[in-house]
Each structure stands twice: as structure tokens, then as C-alpha cells.
Residue, then its C-alpha position, 0 to 999 in steps of 0.5 A: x704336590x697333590x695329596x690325593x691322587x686319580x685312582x683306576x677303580x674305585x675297589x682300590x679306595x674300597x680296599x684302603x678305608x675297609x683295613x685297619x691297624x699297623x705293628x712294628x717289631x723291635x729285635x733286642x740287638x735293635x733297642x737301647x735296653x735289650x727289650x724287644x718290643x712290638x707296636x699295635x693300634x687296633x684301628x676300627x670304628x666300632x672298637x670299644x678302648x679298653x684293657x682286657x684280662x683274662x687271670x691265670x687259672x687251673x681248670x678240671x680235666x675235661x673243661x670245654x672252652x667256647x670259642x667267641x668271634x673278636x670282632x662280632x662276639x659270635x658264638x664259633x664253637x667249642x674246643x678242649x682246655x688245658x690244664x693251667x692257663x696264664x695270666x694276660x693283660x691286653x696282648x701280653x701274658x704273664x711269660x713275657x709273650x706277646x701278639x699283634x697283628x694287622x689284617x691283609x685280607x689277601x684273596x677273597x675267595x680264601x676268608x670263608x671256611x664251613x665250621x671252622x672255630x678260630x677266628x684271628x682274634x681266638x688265635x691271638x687271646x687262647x694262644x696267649x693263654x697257652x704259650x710260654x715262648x714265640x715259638x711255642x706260640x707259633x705252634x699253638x696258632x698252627x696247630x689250631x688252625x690244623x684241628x679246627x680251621x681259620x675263620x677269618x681271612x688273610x692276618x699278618x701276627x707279630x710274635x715276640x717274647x723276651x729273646x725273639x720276635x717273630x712275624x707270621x702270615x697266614x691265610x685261610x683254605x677257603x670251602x672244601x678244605x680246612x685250615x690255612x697255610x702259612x709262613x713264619x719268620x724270626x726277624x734278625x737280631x738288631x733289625x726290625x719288621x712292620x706290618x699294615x694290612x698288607x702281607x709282606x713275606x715275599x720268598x723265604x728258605x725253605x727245607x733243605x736250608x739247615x734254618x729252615x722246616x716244614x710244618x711236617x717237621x714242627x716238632x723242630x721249631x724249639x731248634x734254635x737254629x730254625x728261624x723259618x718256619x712254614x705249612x707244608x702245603x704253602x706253595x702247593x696250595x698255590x699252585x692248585x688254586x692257580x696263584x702260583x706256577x713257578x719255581x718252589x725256589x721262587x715262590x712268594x707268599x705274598x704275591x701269591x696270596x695277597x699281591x700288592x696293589x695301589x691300594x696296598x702299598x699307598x694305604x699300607x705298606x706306606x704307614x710301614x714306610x713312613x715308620x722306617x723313615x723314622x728309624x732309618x731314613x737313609x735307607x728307605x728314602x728311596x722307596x717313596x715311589x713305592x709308599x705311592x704306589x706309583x712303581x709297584x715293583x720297587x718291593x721295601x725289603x721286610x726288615x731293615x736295621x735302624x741307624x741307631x738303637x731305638x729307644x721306647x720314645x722311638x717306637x712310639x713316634x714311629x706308631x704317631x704319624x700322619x706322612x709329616x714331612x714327605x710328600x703325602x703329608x696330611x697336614x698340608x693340603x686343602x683337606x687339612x683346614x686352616x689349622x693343620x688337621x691331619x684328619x679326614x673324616x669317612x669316607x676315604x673315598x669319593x668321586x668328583x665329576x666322575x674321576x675317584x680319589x683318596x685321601x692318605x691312610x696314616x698310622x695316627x688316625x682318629x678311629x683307634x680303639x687302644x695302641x699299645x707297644x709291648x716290652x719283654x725284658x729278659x733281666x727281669x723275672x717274668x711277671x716283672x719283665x713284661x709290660x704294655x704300654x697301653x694307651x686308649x685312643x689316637x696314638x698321636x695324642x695318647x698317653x701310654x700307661x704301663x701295664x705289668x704282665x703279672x697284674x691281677x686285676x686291670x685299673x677301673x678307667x681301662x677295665x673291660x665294661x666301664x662304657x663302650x662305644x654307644x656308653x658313655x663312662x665319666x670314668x672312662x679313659x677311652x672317653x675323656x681321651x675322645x674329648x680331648x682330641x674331638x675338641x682339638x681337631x677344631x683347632x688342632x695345631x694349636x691345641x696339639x702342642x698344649x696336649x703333647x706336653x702332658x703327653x710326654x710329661x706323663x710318659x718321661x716320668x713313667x718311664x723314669x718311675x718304672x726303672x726304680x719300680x722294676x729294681x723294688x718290686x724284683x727284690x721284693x718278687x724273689x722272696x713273696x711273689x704274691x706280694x710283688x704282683x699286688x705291688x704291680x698292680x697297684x702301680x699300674x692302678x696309680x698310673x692309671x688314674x694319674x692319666x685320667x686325672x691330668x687328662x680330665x684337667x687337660x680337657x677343662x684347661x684346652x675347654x678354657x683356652x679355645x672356646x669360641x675360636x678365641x685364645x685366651x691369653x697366658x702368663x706364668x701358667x694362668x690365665x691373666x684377668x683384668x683389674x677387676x678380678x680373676x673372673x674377668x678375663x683380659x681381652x682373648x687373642x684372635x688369631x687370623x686364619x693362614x693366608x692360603x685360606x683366606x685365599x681359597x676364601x676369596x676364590x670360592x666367594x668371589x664377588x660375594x668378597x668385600x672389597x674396601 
């Protein structure tokens, strides 16, 4: 099967390669552990890896805090700070509360709004500077958006703390009105949600329902029996701008305000598909079509229970995935090269004698900036429990290094400010884990497998230090915290530059290995020489390209073949 497909309007393709990013939400009753935990590749190809920090502070009464675009770094204006705001690594803080998120878009005429100050980014980092729970959080966001209007257009956020997880959607009022309507949904426990750049809220009670209230009544969200929450004005809203003419009782978020198209459900939804495969296949199998967009109407459910408690090697294969094993498969067309790159190169689109085609938009892709998976643990203190597993680069060829909440300062390979996307750092981690997969797409499925075993070396005995870190820097928390975040953060330093070190290594050891289209050859972990010492290399392998490739070789050159 074809791995590229006729689209009827080359706005589809336009809608697929213009979105980035892709979130998973793991509920406690769904984790081997108890954590809950939430997945993020921040995908954009002017976006810089790096770990960002902001340390808890006080601040005098009337502090003003400017307010900067994420994305741009523009200047959007300015609102009041609070008295005392926490400590936050990435996208966690230091209360065990973290936020993702992927953006939707949804109806164009929505994504501007004349002076408002919140764009998705300031809602995400303020929030966390501010909030102690999801729930909290989701206040925060709603009550920014109410005060000073949405910036940005439609965003998908994936809220979670060391209880709950919650996914929220919103979008803009567009000119003449402020703010945005929205709907929030805490996922079941023992269930789990994703999210790709596509709105996946569909119908959802509403009040009248005891589990359910109005963003009239969003006192009530610390009501632990709510588990609904949504802006008042969500379906009238709809209706007035004529998105909507049915039932309340009916009403879809998501068909209303971002409805799926080809573009949405095989360049999104499809990356929330292929990861539920791995969590469940059996009861997503049936949803392909779907994945395709070939039966738009054969709609995922938003959460599904996985078959088995997930473990943090679980999360992380669902985040490292190019379709292996289903029909859209990057590996396996033409466009894949004889060496199984499952990358395309941008743009995602393009037009052959007048017919337009796409090439598949999958989780693992090359411009991510940082991935992390976040873990809220509510056995241990809060500065302890939290961590992110932060990882620069690529999810399928990244290390994720643990992060803990309550750091004070972040490691100097991932610090904002060492490099940036048109900066080249030697100290960097974004870039030697950029060298490392640049140079492995030349000869990927060879070079993959050298890479993936020091990525889950690195990984396994991370995962194993942690468990005896968390039990000596918990006791050691209980009598002098400060002395326990210092041993935080030096741990995470260690971590740090052991990656950057065995990746420096990994990237000379693979340098060694491939030059030149040749494979040296190995022996009791060396590389063998010949009789006349270690700087004279035994003869290289020089493996043949795959029959098929040779085949398009043949058909493409035809008589320009020698035939013997």
C-alpha cells in the first residue's frame, strides 16, 4: 500500500505540515507506579531545545509582570503579580503540576483578538507559576483568558498534578469580543487521553448533570465531584457565529469549532491513534480507517483504558513512533531510501503532474525542539515527587533525563542560553543530540540500532538510580529541605552531563563506524585492525543496497545499466 495518498485540495496538506506537537495523558489508576504523567514534543523548526526556569520568588505588592508571545518573544503587555510565585522546570513546577499542550487551530476567523495579552505560551508558564493543583490551574487559564483575552488560536492543554489529569480546549472569540470559550475534562481514572493538533472534545455533560458546571459557577471546580467543566458562553457562542444549530444536549466542541477533516485526522488524529495501538491495540485496530481519513465518521473515543498498567518505557515508545507496523508505515516506501529513513524532508506537501500528495506526519519527527514526559508522585513530597524527563531532539533517538521539580538551577548542556537554533554550543545538548541523528539519517537503520542501545542503557539505569535517590533525598527533605533541593539539583546536573558525555562518544563511535558508506567491523567491542597495528583498520564491510533499490536503480536508468 501506497503511503502517500490524492488529496482534493492542497489546503489539507497546508493544514498538516503547518501543526506541530503531540501529548499523551497517563491517569494513576492507568501507570504501573500510581504516577500520573503527561507526554509533550514541542515540534517547530525554529525551536531552540532547551530547559527552562523560572525560580520561586516573593515579590512586593504591586509588581507589574510583562507578558511576552512564546513563540515570537513579542512584547503583549502587561498584568498584576502575585505575591509569591513557585518554582518551575520545563513544564512542571514544583507542586507537582504540569501542562502540555498541542495546537488545533480550529476556525480561522477565531485566532485574532485586538489587545488581547495571553497567548498559549503565557497561559501555560504563568499558570505554572501560580497554580498548586489541576484544578486550580484550569482557573487560572479561565480566568486569564476572561480578564485580558486569548492571543492565540484554538490549543488543546493537557493538565495534570499528583491526583488527576485533566485535558482542556479552548479557543479564541475572535474581534469584537474578548476572551475564549472552552471545555475541560478530567480523564477517568485508569484511562488515558491524547492530543495532536487536533480538538478531540466532542459532546460532554453539562449542568444539570451533578458532575458537571459552567464557568458561572467555577468557584465549584475544587468540588471533587465535578469533573466537567466549561465557559458559559461554549454553545451559545456557536450558535451566534453559526457553527452550531442543534441541541445543547447535542453539542460538540470539537465539530463545532475545529471539525475534522482529511488533514486533521491523518496528520493528527492518526499520531493519537498510532499511540493508543501501543497501549491497547485491540481496541483501536478498528479505527485505521479513521487514522486515514478515509471514514471521517468512525470518530476514536477521546480516552480509551490501556490492557495493561503502563510503565515510563511505555509512555515514551508511544511518544517514538513513525506508523511501524500499520499501513502508513514510514519506513517502508520508496521515499524511505534504502536504508528505512522514516523521514521526509519539508515540504510535507507537493504536486506531481497536477495531482497533490502528502507524506505521513508521525509522532517521531525530526524538527522537535525538546520532548519530555512528566511524573507527579503523590508518595513523595512535593519538590521530590515531581519530575521531567526531559529530552532535546528527536523522541525516537533522545535520552530522557530526569528533571526534579524542585531544582534550583537547571544543568549548563540544557540551560536556556547555551546556543540556539542559528548558535552553535559544544556544550550544548541540543546540538550533539542533532549530530548524532543528522548523521544517522544517512544510514538510519543501521545507525538506529547503535543509538538505541545507549539510549535505554542510559534510560534503565536512570530510572533504577532514581528509585534509590527518591527514598535518600526524601529522608534527607523531611529534616532540611534546602539541603535536599541542593541534592536535587545536583543529580539532575550528573545525569545531564553523563548524556552529553556518552552522547559526545556515540557521535565519534558512529563518525568511526559509517564513514564513507563503509562499515568497519567489530569484535569484543573494538574495532579490529590488522597485523601492523591499531591504526590500520582490517578491510570495512560494504554492505549491498536492498534488492528493491537496486530495482528502482534499474528502472529509473534503464539503458544507462551495465549489463554483464
Amino acid at each position: 500500500m501506497k503511503r502517500v495518498l490524492i488529496s482534493i485540495a492542497v489546503l489539507l496538506f497546508t493544514s498538516i505540515s503547518a501543526l506541530c506537537c503531540t501529548n499523551f495523558l497517563i491517569t494513576r489508576g492507568a501507570s504501573v507506579d500510581g504516577s500520573t504523567m503527561i507526554t509533550y514534543a514541542a515540534d517547530s523548526h525554529v525551536l531552540y531545545g532547551e530547559l527552562y526556569h523560572w525560580a520561586a520568588a516573593d515579590w512586593p505588592q504591586g509588581t507589574i509582570l510583562d507578558i511576552y508571545e512564546w513563540d515570537t518573544g513579542k512584547f503583549m503587555g502587561q498584568i498584576p503579580q502575585v505575591g509569591h510565585t513557585y518554582n518551575v522546570v520545563g513544564n512542571i513546577n514544583e507542586h507537582q503540576v504540569a501542562i502540555g499542550e498541542t495546537t488545533y487551530g480550529g476556525r480561522p476567523e477565531l485566532e485574532t483578538q485586538s489587545g488581547a495579552i495571553m497567548d498559549y505560551g503565557s497561559l501555560i508558564y504563568v499558570t505554572l507559576q501560580r497554580a498548586k493543583t489541576a484544578r486550580e490551574a484550569i482557573k487560572i487559564i479561565a480566568d486569564f483568558m476572561e480578564n485580558y483575552g486569548y492571543a492565540s488560536s484554538g490549543e488543546s492543554f493537557s493538565i495534570a498534578d499528583k491526583e488527576e489529569v485533566w485535558i482542556m480546549e479552548l479557543i479564541g472569540k475572535g474581534e469584537g469580543e474578548k476572551g475564549g470559550v472552552w471545555v475541560a475534562r478530567m480523564i477517568p481514572d485508569g484511562y488515558i487521553c491524547g492530543h495532536a493538533n487536533q480538538a478531540r472534545i466532542s459532546t460532554f455533560p453539562q449542568e444539570g448533570n451533578k458532575s458537571a458546571i459552567s464557568s458561572e459557577h467555577l468557584q465549584d471546580i475544587f468540588n471533587k465531584g465535578v469533573t466537567t467543566v466549561y465557559h458559559k458562553d461554549v454553545i451559545s457562542f456557536a450558535k451566534k457565529k453559526g457553527y452550531y444549530k442543534g441541541k445543547d444536549a447535542d453539542f460538540s466542541f470539537c465539530a463545532a469549532y475545529a471539525p475534522i477533516d482529511f488533514g486533521g485526522a491523518r496528520g493528527c488524529e492518526a499520531r493519537v491513534w498510532a499511540g493508543f495501538m501501543k497501549a491497547n491495540k485491540a481496541a483501536v485496530a478498528e479505527y485505521e480507517d479513521y487514522a486515514r481519513g478515509e471514514n471521517l465518521k468512525h470518530v476514536m473515543p477521546l480516552w480509551i483504558q490501556p490492557d495493561r498498567k503502563l510503565t515510563l518505557n511505555d509512555v515514551a515508545s508511544m511518544m517514538r513512533n513513525h506508523y511501524e507496523g500499520t499501513s502508513m508505515d514510514m519506513t517502508k516506501d520508496l521515499g524511505a531510501g534504502p536504508f528505512a529513513c522514516p523521514y521526509r524532508w519539508r515540504p510535507m506537501h507537493f504536486e506531481i503532474d497536477g495531482k497533490g500528495y502528502v507524506h505521513e506526519r508521525a509522532t517521531s519527527t525530526q524538527q522537535t525542539g525538546f520532548s519530555f514526559i512528566t511524573q507527579s508522585r503523590n508518595w513523595l513530597q512535593d519538590p521530590v515527587g515531581g519530575i521531567i524527563w526531559f529530552g532535546t531532539d528527536d523522541t525516537y533517538s533522545t535520552c530522557y533525563i530526569p528533571m526534579y521539580c524542585g531544582i534550583t538551577d537547571t544543568p549548563v548542556n540544557v540551560r536556556q542560553g547555551n546556543g540556539s537554533m542559528i548558535e552553535y554550543s559544544s556544550t550544548s545538548m541540543f546540538w550533539i543530540t542533532n549530530l548524532v541523528t543528522n548523521f544517522a539519517y544517512s544510514r538510519y537503520c543501521d545507525m538506529i540500532v547503535d543509538i538505541q542501545k545507549v539510549q535505554s542503557r542510559l534510560e534503565n539505569a536512570f530510572q533504577e538510580e532514581v528509585k534509590q535517590f527518591d527514598k535518600d533525598v526524601e529522608a534527607v527533605y523531611v529534616t532540611d529541605p534546602a539541603k535536599a533541593l541542593t541534592m536535587m539539583t545536583e543529580f539532575s546536573a550528573e545525569k545531564t552531563v553523563e548524556t552529553f558525555n556518552e552522547w559526545n562518544k556515540l557521535f565519534a563511535y558512529l563518525a568511526v563506524k559509517y564513514i564513507d558508506g563503509n562499515v568497519k567491523v567489530e569484535k569484543d567491542g573494538k574495532f579490529e585492525s590488522t597485523e601492523s597495528g591499531p591504526r590500520y583498520p582490517a578491510w570495512p564491510n560494504q554492505p549491498e543496497y536492498p534488492e528493491f533499490w537496486y530495482r528502482a536503480i534499474i528502472n529509473d536508468c534503464g539503458t544507462n545499466i551495465i549489463e554483464h
